[in-house]
FIRO-359353 format. One record per residue (C-alpha): residue number from 1; chain; x, y, z. Coordinates in steps of 0.25 Angstrom, whole numbers, plus 5000, padded with zeros to 4 digits. Each point is the difference from the previous one (the first is absolute). Layout:
BEGIN
(atom NUM,'A',(X,Y,Z));
...
This chain:
BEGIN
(atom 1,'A',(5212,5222,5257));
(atom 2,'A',(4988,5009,5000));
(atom 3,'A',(5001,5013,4993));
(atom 4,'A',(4990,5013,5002));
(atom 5,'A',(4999,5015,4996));
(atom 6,'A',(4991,5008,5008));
(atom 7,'A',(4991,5011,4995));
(atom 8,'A',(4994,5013,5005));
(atom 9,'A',(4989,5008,4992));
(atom 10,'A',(5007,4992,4986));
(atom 11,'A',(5015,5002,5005));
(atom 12,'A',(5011,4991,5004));
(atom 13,'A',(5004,5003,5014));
(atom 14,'A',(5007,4988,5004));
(atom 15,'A',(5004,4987,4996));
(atom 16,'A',(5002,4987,5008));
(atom 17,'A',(5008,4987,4996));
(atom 18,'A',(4997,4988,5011));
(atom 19,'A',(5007,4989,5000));
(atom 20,'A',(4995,4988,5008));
(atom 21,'A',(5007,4985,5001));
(atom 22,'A',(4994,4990,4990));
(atom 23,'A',(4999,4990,5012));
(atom 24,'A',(4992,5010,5008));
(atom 25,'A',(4991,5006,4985));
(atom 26,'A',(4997,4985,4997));
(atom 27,'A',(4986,4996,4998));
(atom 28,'A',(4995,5015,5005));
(atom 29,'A',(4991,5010,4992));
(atom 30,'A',(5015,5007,5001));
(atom 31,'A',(5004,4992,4988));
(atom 32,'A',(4988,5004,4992));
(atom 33,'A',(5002,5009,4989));
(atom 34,'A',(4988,5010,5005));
(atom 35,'A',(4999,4997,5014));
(atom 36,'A',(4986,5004,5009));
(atom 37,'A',(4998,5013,5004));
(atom 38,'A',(5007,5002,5013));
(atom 39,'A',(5015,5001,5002));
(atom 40,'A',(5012,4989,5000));
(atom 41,'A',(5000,4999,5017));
(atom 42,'A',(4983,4996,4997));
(atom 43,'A',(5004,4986,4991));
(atom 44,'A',(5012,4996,5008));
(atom 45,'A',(4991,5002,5011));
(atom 46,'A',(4988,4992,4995));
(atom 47,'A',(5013,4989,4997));
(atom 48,'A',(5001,4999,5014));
(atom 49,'A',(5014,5009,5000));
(atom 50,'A',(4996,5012,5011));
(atom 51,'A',(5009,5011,5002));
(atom 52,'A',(5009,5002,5012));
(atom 53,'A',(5005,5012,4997));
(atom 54,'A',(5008,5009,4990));
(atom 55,'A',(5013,5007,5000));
(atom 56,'A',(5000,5013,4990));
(atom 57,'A',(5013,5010,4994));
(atom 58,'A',(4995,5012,4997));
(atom 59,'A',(5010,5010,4991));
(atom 60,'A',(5000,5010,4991));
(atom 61,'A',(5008,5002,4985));
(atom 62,'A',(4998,5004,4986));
(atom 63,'A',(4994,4989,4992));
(atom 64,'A',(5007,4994,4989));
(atom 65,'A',(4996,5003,4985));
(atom 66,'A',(4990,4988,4999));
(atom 67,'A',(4995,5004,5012));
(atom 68,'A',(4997,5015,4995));
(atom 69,'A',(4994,4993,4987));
(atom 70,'A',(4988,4991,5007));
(atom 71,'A',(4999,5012,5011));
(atom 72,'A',(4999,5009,4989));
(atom 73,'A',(5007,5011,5008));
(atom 74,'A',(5012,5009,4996));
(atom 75,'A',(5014,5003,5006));
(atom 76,'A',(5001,5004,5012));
(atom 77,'A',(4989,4994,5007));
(atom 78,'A',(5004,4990,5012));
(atom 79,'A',(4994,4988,5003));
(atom 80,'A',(4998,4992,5014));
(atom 81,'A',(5004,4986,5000));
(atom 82,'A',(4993,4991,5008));
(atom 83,'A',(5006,4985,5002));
(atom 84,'A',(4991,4992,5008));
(atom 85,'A',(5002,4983,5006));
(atom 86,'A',(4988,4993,5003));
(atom 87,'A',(5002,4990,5011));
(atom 88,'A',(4990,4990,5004));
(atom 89,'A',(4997,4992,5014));
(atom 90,'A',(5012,4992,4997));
(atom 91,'A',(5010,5012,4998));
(atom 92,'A',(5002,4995,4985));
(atom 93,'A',(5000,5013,4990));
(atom 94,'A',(4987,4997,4993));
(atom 95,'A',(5002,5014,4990));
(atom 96,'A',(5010,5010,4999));
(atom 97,'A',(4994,5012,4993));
(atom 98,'A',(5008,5009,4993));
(atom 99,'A',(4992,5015,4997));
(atom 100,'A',(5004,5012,4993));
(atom 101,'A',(4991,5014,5003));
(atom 102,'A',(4999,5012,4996));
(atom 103,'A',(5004,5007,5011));
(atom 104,'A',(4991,5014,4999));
(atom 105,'A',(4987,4991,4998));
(atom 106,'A',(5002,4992,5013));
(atom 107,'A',(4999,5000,5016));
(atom 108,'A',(5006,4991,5008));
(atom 109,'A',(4992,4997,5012));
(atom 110,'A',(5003,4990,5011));
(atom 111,'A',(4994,4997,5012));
(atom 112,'A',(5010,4994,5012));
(atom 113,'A',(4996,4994,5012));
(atom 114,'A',(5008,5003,5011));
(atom 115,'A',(4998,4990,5009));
């Protein structure tokens, strides 16, 4: 388990917990306790682990107290919860990423092919 808060000029704006199979983490730079610049997908990949794909849930609530506490934000302001599954060439679930964002500080953006 991999756990992150993400900052904009000084301020929380989101938090991220990953969780990845100690099978897959074993002998990575995933296991190190501060892993290399560069994002979770960069050290599985350099493990030989590529990403097939990934599968997201996107949704929207009120966050829980704790949340509001390491967001700092107050009542009344939703959050976007972003659940996202890692799968490599194999189809094994690699991560599944579990994110809580402040909703009025973010955009999400996707680009579909339709082919």
């Amino acid at each position: 388990m991999r756990s992150r808060r993400y900052l904009a000029d000084g301020r929380p704006i989101e938090v991220a917990t990953s969780y990845i199979p100690e099978k897959v983490a074993a002998g990575t730079a995933v296991t190190e306790a501060s892993p290399r610049p560069g994002d979770i997908y960069a050290r599985l990949a350099e493990a030989g682990r590529e990403l097939a794909h990934v599968k997201e849930e996107i949704s929207a609530r009120m966050p829980t107290p704790e949340e509001r506490k390491v967001l700092e934000i107050g009542p009344g302001v939703p959050v976007i919860t972003l659940l996202r599954t890692a799968f490599d060439q194999s189809e094994r679930a690699v991560e599944v990423c579990d994110t809580v964002k402040i909703a009025h500080v973010h955009v999400l953006e996707y680009d579909i092919p339709t082919d």
